[in-house]
DRENDO-1510 file (C-alpha; in Angstrom, 1 decimal, always signed):
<recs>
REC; n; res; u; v; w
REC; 1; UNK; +12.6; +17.9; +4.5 .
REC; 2; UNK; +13.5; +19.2; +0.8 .
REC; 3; UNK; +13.4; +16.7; -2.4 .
REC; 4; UNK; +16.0; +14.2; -2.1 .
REC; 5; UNK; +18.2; +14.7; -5.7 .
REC; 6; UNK; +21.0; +12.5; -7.1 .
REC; 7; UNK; +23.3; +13.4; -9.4 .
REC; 8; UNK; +23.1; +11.9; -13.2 .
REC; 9; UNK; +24.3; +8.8; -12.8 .
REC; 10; UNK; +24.4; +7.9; -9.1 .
REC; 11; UNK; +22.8; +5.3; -9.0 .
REC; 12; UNK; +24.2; +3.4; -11.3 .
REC; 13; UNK; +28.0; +4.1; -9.8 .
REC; 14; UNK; +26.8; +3.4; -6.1 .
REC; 15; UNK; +24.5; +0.0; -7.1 .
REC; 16; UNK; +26.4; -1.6; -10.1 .
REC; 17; UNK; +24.7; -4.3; -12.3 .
REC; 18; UNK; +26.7; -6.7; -10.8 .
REC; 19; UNK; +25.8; -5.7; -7.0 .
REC; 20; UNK; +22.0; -5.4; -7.7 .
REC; 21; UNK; +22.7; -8.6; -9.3 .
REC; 22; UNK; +23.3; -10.3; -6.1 .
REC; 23; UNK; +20.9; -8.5; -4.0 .
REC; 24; UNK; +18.2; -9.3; -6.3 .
REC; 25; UNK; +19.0; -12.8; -5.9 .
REC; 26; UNK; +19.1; -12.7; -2.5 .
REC; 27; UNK; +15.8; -11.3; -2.4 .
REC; 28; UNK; +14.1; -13.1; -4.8 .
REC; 29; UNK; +15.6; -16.4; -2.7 .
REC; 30; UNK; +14.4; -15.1; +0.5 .
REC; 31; UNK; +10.6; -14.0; -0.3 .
REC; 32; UNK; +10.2; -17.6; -2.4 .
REC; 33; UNK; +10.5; -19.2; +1.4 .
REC; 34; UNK; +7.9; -17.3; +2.2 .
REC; 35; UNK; +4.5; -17.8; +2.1 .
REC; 36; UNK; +2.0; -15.8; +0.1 .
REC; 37; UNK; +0.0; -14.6; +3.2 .
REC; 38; UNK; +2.4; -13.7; +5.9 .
REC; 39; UNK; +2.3; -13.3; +9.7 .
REC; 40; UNK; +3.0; -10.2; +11.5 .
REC; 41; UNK; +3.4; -9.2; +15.0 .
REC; 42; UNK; +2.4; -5.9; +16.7 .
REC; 43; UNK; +3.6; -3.3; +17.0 .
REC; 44; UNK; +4.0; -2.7; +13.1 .
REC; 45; UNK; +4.1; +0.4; +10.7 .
REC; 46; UNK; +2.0; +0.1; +7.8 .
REC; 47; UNK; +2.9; +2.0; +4.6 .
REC; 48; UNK; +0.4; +2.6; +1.3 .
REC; 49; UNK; +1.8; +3.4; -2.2 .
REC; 50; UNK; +5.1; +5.0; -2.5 .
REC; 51; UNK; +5.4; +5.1; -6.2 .
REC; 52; UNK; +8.8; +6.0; -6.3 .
REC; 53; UNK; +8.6; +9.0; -4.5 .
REC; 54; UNK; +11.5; +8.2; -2.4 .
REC; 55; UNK; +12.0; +11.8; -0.8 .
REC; 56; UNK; +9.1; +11.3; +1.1 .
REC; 57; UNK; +9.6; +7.8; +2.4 .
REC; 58; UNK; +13.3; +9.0; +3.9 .
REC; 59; UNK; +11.0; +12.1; +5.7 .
REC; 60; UNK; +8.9; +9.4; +6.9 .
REC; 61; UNK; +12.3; +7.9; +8.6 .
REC; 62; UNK; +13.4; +11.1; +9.8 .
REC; 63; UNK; +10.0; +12.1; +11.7 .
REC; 64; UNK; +8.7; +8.4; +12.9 .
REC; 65; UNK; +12.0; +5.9; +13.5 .
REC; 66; UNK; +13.9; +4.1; +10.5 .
REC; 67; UNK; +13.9; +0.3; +10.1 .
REC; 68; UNK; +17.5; +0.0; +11.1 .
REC; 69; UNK; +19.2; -1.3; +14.0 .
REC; 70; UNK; +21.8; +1.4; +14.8 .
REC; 71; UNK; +19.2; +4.6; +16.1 .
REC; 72; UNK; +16.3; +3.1; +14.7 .
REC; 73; UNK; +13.2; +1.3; +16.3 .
REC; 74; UNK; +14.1; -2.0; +13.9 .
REC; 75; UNK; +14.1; -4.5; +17.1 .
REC; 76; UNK; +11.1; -3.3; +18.5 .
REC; 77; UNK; +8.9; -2.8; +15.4 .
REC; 78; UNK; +8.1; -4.8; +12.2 .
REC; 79; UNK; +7.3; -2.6; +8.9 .
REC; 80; UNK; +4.5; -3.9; +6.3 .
REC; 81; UNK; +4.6; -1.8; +2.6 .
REC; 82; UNK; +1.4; -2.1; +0.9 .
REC; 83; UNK; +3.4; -2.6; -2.6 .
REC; 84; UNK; +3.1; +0.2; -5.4 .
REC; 85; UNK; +6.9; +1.1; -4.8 .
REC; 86; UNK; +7.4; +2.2; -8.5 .
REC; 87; UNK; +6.0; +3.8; -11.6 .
REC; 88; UNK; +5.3; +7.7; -12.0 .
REC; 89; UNK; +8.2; +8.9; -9.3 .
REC; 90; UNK; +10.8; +9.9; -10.7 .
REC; 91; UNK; +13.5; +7.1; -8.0 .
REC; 92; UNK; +11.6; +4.0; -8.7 .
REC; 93; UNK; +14.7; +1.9; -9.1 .
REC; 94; UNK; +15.9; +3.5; -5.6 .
REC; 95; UNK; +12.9; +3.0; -4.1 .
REC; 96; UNK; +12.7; -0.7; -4.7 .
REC; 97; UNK; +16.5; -1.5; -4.4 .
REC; 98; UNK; +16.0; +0.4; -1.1 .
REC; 99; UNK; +13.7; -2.1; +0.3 .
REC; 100; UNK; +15.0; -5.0; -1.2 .
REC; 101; UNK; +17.9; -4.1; +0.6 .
REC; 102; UNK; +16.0; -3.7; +4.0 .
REC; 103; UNK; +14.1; -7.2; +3.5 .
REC; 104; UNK; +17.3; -9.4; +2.9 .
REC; 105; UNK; +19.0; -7.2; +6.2 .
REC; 106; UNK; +15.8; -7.3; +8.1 .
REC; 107; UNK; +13.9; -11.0; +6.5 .
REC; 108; UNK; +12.0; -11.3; +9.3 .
REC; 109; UNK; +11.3; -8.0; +10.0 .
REC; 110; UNK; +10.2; -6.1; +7.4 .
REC; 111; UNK; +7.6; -7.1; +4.9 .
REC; 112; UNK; +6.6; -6.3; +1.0 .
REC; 113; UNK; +3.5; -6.8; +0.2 .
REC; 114; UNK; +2.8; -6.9; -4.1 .
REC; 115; UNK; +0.7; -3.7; -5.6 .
REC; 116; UNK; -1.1; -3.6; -8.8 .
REC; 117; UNK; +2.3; -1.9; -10.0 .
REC; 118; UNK; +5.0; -4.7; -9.3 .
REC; 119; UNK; +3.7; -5.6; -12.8 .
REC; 120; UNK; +6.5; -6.1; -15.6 .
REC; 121; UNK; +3.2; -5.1; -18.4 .
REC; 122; UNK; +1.9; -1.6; -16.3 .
REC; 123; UNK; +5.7; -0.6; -15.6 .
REC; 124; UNK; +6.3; -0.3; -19.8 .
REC; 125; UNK; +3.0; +2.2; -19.4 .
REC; 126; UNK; +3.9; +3.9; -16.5 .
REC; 127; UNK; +7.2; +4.7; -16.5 .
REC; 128; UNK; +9.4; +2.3; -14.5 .
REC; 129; UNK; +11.0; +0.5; -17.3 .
REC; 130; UNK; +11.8; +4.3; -18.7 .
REC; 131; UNK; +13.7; +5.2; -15.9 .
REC; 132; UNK; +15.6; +1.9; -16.1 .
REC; 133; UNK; +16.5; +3.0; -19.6 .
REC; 134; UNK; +17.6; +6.5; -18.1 .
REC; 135; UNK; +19.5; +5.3; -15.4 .
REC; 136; UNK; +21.5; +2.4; -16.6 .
REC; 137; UNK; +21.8; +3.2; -20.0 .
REC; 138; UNK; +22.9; +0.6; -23.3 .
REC; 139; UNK; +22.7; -3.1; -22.5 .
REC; 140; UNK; +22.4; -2.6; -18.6 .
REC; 141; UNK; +19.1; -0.7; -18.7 .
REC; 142; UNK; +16.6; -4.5; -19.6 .
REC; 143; UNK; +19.2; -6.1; -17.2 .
REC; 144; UNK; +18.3; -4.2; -13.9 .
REC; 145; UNK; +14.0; -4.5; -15.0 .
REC; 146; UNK; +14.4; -7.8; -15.9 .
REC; 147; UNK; +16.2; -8.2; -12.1 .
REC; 148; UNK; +13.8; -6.3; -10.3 .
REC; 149; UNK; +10.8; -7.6; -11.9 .
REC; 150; UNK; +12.4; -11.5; -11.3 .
REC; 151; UNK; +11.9; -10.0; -7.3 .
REC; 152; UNK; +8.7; -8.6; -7.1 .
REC; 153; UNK; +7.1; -11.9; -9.1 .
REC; 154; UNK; +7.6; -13.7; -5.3 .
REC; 155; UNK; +6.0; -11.0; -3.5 .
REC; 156; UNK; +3.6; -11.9; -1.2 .
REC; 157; UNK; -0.1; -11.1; -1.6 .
REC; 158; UNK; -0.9; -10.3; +2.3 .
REC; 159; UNK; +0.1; -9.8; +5.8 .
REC; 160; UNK; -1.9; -10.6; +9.0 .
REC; 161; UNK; -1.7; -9.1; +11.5 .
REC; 162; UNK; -1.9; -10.6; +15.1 .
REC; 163; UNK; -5.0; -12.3; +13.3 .
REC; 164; UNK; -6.9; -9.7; +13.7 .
REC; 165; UNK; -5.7; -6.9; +10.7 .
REC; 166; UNK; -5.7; -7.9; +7.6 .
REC; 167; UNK; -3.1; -5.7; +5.1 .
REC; 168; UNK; -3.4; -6.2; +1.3 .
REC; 169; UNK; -2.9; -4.0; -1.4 .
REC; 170; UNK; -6.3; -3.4; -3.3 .
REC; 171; UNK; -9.1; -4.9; -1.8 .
REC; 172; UNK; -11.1; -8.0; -1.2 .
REC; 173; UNK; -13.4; -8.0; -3.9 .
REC; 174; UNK; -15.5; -11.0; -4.4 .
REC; 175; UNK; -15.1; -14.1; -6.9 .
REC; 176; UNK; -17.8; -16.1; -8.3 .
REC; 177; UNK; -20.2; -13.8; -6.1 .
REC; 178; UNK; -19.0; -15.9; -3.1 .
REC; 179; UNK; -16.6; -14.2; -0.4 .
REC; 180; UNK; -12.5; -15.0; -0.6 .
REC; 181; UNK; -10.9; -16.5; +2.1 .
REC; 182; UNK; -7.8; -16.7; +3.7 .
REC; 183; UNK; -7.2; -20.4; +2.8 .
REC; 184; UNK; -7.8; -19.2; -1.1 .
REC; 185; UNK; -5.0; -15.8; -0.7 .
REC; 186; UNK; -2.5; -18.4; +1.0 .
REC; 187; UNK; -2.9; -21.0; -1.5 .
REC; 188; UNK; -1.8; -18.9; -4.6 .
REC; 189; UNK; +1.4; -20.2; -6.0 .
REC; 190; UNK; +4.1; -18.0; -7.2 .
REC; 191; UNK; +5.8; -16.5; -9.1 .
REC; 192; UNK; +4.1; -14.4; -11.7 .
REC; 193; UNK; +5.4; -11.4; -13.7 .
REC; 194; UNK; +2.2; -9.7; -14.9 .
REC; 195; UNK; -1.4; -10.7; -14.6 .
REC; 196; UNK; -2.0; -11.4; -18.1 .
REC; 197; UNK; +0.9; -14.0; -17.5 .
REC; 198; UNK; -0.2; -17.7; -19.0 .
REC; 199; UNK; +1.1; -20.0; -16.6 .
REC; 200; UNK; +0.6; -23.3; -16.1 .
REC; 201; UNK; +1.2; -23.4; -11.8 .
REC; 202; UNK; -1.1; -20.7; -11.3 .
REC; 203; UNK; -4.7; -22.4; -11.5 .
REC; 204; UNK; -7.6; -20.6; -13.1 .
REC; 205; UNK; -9.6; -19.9; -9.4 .
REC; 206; UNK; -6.2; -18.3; -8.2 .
REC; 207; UNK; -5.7; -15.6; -11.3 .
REC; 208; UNK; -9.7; -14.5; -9.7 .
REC; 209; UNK; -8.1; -14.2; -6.0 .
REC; 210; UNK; -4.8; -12.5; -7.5 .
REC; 211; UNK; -6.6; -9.8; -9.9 .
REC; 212; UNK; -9.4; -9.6; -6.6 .
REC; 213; UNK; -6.7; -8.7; -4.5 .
REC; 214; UNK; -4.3; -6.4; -6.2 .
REC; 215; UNK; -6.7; -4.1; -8.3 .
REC; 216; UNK; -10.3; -4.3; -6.1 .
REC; 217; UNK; -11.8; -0.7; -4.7 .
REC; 218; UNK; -14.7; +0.1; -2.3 .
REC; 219; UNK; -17.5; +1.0; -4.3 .
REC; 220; UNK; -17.1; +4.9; -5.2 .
REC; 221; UNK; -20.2; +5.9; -4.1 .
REC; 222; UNK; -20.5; +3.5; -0.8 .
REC; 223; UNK; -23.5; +1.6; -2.5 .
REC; 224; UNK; -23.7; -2.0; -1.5 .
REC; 225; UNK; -22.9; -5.3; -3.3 .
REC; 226; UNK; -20.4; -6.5; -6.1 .
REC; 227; UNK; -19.7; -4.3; -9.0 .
REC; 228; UNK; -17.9; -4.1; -12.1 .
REC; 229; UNK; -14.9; -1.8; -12.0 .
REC; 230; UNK; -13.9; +1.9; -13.0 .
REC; 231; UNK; -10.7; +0.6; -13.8 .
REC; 232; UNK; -11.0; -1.7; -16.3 .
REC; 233; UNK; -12.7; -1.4; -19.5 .
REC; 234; UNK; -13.3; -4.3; -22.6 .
REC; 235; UNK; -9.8; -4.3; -24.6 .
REC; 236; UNK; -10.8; -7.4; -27.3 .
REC; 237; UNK; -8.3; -9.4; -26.2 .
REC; 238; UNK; -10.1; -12.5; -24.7 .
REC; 239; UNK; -7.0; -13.2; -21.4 .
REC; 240; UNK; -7.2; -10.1; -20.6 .
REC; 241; UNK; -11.1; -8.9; -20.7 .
REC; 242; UNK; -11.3; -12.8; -18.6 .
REC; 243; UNK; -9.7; -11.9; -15.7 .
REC; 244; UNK; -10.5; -8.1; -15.9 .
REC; 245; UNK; -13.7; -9.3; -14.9 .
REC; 246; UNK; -12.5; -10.1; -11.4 .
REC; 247; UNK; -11.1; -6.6; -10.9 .
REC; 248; UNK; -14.3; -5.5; -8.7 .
REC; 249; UNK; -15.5; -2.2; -6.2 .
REC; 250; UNK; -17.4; -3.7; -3.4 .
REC; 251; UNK; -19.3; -2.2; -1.1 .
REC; 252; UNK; -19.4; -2.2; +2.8 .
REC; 253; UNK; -21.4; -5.1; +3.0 .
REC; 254; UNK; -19.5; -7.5; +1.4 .
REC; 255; UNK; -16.6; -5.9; +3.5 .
REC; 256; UNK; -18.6; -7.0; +6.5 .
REC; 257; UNK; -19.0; -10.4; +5.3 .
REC; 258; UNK; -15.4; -10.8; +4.6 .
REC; 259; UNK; -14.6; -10.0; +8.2 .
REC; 260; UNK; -17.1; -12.6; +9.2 .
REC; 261; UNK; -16.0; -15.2; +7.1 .
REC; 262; UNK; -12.7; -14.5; +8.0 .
REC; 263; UNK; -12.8; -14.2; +11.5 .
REC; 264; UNK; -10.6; -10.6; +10.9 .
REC; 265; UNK; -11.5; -7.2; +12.8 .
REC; 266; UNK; -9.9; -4.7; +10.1 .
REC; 267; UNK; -8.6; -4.1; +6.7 .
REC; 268; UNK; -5.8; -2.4; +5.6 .
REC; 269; UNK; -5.6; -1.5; +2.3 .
REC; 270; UNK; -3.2; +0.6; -0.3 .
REC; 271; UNK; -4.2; +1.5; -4.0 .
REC; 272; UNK; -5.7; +5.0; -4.0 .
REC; 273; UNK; -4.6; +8.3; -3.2 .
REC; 274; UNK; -6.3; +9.9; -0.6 .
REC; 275; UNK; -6.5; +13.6; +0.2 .
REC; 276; UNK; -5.1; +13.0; +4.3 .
REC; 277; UNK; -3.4; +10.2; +3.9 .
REC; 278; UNK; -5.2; +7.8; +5.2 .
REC; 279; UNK; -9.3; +7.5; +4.9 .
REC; 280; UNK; -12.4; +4.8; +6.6 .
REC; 281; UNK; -14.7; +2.7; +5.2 .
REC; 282; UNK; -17.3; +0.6; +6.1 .
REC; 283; UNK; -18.1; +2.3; +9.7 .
REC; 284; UNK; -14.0; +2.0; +10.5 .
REC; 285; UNK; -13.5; -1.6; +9.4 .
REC; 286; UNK; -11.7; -0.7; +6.1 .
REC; 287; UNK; -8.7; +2.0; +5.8 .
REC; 288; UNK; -7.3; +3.1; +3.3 .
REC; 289; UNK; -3.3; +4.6; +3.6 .
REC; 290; UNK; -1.5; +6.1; +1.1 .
REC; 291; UNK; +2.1; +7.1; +1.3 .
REC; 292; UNK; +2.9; +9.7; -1.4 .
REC; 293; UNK; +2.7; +13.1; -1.1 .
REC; 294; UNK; +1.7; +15.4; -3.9 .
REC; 295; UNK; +1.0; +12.4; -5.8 .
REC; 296; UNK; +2.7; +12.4; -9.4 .
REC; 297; UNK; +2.8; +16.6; -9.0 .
REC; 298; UNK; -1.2; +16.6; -9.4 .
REC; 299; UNK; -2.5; +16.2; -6.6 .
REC; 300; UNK; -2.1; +18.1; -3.3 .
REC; 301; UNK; -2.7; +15.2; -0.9 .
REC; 302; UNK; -1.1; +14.7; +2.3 .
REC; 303; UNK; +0.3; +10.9; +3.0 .
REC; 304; UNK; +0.6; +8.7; +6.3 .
REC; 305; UNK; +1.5; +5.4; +7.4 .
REC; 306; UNK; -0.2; +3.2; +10.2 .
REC; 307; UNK; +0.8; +2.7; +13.4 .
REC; 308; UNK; -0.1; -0.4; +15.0 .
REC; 309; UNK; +0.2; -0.7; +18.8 .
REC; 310; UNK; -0.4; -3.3; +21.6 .
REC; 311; UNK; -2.3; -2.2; +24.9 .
REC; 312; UNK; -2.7; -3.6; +28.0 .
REC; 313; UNK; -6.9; -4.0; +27.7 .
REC; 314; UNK; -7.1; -3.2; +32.0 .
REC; 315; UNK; -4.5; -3.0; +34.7 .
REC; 316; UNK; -3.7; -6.6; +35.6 .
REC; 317; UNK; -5.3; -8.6; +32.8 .
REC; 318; UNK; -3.0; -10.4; +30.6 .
REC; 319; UNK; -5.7; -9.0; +27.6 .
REC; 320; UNK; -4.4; -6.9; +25.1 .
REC; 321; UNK; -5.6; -4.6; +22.9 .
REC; 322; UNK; -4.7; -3.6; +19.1 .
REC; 323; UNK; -4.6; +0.1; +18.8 .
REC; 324; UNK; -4.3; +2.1; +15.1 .
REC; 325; UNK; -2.8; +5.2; +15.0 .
REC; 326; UNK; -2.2; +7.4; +11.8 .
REC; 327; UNK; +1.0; +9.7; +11.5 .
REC; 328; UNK; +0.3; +12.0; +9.0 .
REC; 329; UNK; +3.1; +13.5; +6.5 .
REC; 330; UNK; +1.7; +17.0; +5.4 .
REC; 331; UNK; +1.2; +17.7; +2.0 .
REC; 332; UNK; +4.2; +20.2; +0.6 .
REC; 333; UNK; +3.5; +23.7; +0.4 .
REC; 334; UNK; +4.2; +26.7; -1.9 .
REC; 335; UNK; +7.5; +27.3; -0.1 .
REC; 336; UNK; +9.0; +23.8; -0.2 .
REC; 337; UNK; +11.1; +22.9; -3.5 .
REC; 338; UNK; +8.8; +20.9; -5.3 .
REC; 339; UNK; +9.8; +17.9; -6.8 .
REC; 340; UNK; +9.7; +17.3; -10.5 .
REC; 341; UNK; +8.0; +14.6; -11.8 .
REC; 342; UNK; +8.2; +12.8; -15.3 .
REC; 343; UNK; +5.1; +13.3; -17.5 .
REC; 344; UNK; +1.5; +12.5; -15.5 .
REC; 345; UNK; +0.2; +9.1; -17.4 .
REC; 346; UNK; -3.6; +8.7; -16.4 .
REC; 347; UNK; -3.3; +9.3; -12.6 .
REC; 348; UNK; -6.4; +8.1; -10.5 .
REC; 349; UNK; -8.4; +11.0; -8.8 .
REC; 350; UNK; -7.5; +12.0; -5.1 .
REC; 351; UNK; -10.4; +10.5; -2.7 .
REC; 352; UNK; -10.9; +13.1; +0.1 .
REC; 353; UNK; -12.5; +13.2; +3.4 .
REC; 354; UNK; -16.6; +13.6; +3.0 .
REC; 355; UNK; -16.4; +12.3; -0.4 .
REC; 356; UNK; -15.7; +8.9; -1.1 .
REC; 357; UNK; -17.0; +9.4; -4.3 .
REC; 358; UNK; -13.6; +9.3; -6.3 .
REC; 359; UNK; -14.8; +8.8; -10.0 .
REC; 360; UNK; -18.1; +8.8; -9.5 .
REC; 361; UNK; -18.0; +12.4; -8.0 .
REC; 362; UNK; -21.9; +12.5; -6.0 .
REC; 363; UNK; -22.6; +12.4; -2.2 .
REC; 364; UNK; -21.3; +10.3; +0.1 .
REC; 365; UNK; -23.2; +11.0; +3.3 .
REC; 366; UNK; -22.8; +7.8; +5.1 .
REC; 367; UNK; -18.7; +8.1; +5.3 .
REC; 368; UNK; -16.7; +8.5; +8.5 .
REC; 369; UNK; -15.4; +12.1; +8.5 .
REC; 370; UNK; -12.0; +12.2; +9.1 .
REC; 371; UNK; -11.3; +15.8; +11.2 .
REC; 372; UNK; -9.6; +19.0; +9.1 .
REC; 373; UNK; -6.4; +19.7; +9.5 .
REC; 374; UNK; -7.2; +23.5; +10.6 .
REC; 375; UNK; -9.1; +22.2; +13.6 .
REC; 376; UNK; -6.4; +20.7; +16.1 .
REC; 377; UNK; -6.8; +19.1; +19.3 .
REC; 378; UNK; -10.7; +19.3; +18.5 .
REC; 379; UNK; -12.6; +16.3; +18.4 .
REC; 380; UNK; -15.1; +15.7; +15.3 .
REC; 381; UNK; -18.7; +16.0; +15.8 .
REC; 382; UNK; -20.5; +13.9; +15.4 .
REC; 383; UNK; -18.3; +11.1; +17.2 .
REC; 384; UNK; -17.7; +8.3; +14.9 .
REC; 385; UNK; -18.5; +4.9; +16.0 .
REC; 386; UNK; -14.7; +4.3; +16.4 .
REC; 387; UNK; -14.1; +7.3; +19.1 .
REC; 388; UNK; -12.9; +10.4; +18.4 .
REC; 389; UNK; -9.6; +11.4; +17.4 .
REC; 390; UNK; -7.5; +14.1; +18.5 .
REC; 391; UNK; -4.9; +16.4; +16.9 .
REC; 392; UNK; -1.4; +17.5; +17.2 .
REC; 393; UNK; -0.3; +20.0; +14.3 .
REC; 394; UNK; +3.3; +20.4; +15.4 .
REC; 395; UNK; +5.8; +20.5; +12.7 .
REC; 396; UNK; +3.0; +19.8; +10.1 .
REC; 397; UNK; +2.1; +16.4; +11.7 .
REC; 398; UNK; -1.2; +15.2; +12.3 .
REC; 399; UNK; -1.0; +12.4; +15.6 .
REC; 400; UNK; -4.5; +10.9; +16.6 .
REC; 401; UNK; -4.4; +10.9; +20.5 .
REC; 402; UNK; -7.7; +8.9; +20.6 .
REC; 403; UNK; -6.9; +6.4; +17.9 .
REC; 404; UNK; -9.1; +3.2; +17.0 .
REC; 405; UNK; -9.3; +0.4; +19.2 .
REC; 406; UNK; -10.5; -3.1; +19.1 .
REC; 407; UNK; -9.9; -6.3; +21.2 .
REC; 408; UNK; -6.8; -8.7; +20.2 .
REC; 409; UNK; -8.4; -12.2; +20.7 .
</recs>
């Protein structure tokens, strides 16, 4: 459980240019035969952002099962990651040649989903491209962004699962003020580099589901409707200001609509830290998970994945159930090493439970409390429409004993 630290240079000597050559290819190969919205079957682990905090992704391993085939749970569980797998950790580059590496062993089993940050323009702002200079210095350093950029540009948009959970990255948001569905996400044609790409096979209508998908929020202060968003901001340059218009917060009603449109019982979503890892919106029907610890050594925030089960809906009926169930990585206290982290470049604020206000910082009295980590094995109070969850605290880990539930149709 301490920082994982490699020595100057390692991972250059242990993944040449030449090997991440071929792997990159293989990847970038495999994830082209793939379509943009992908299928998933239960069970599943979900993971939010990572942002190359690869420490706490191996602790993930080490507490819940590792994707591999050897002593892992691999054969008997798919993994999704939300995207965000670089910028502002200090092990981008082993972060993402990590799971590159687990996709072309595992094609079928383990999915990457793209975040905001597999973005060739953001990773020259937020640090990715830096840490390519660092780590394969002279001529190699453009070589190995150029490679893993040429991988993430086939990334998919979305996973569904069992057709009832739907996993993106961002959000939903809404274009043209009408609701996107799935037909529009699985239409989009790749690849892309960055969003401000001009390309002639992505159509206009698609760049709206794209930017919709990768950069939307829930409204910050849980009003209702289709709003302009906190993130973007008028730059005078007539591409980008176009399709930063399309980069919405919507509130719980148009979340509701979506999963009527849609025929879908949950999203799952990525894109902002939150103080326990994991936090609800919309009554239970939107959660967001977020993967990082001590996110970019300003925040203290704990991170968790998603735990998607199957269960039997009654003794001798062929019914099942879909049953979500955070695991939740503790934040890292005084006494643990703490990692060091390159210079902080406008991190997003920390979203906590009772206060979904993020940026705009007033009440938010109509959110699902999610129970305090000093209270375990003690159900919240009031119950939330989604039952109440229980607590474990052993070795730091939070375990919901009563965890959400809906019916698999």
């Amino acid at each position: 459980d301490r920082p994982v630290e490699f020595e100057q240079g390692w991972v250059c000597n242990q993944m040449s240019l030449g090997c991440s050559a071929e792997l990159c290819a293989a990847a970038a190969q495999l994830l082209a035969s793939q379509p943009t919205l992908v299928e998933v079957a239960a069970p599943c682990k979900i993971y939010g952002d990572i942002h190359g905090q690869f420490s706490d992704l191996l602790l993930f391993f080490s507490l819940f099962g590792q994707p591999q085939h050897h002593t892992g749970d691999i054969e008997a569980i798919e993994y999704i990651f939300l995207g965000d797998f670089v910028d502002r950790g200090k092990q981008s580059v082993e972060t993402a040649l990590f799971l590159f590496s687990l996709k072309v062993i595992y094609p079928d089993r383990v999915w990457l989903i793209r975040g905001n940050h597999e973005d060739s323009d953001l990773n020259q702002r937020y640090g990715f491209r830096d840490e390519c200079n660092q780590k394969y210095p002279g001529n190699h350093a453009p070589s190995m962004f150029d490679l893993i950029v040429d991988v993430y540009s086939w990334l998919p948009l979305a996973a569904m699962i069992e057709d009832r959970i739907l996993c993106v990255h961002g959000g939903i948001g809404h274009v043209d003020n009408k609701c996107i569905t799935l037909d529009q996400i699985a239409r989009v044609r790749r690849p892309f580099k960055h969003i401000y790409e001009d390309t002639d096979h992505i159509l206009p209508e698609d760049w709206k589901v794209v930017l919709a998908m990768m950069w939307s929020d829930p409204t910050s202060d849980c009003g209702e409707g289709n709003h302009a968003s906190l993130r973007t901001a008028n730059t005078g340059n007539p591409l980008v200001d176009e399709r930063q218009r399309y980069i919405r917060s919507f509130g719980p009603d148009l979340v509701k609509e979506f999963l009527q449109v849609n025929d879908v019982d949950v999203i799952i979503r990525a894109h902002e830290c939150v103080d326990k890892g994991f936090l609800f919106f919309a009554g239970g029907r939107m959660i967001t998970v977020f993967s990082a610890r001590n996110y970019a050594g300003v925040h203290e925030n704990d991170a968790a994945l998603l735990l998607v089960t199957r269960i039997r809906a009654a003794q001798g009926v062929n019914d099942f159930k879909l049953q979500i169930t955070p695991k939740v990585l503790k934040a890292a206290n005084a006494q643990e090493p703490q990692p060091v982290y390159p210079q902080a470049r406008d991190v997003s604020p920390c979203r906590g439970p009772g206060d979904y206000a993020g940026w705009a910082r007033t009440p938010s009295p109509g959110v699902i409390q999610v129970p305090p980590a000093c209270a375990p094995l003690t159900p919240m109070s009031p119950l939330p429409p989604w039952g109440a969850p229980q607590w474990n605290a052993a070795r730091g880990v939070h375990v919901a004993a009563a965890p959400m539930t809906f019916q698999q149709r």
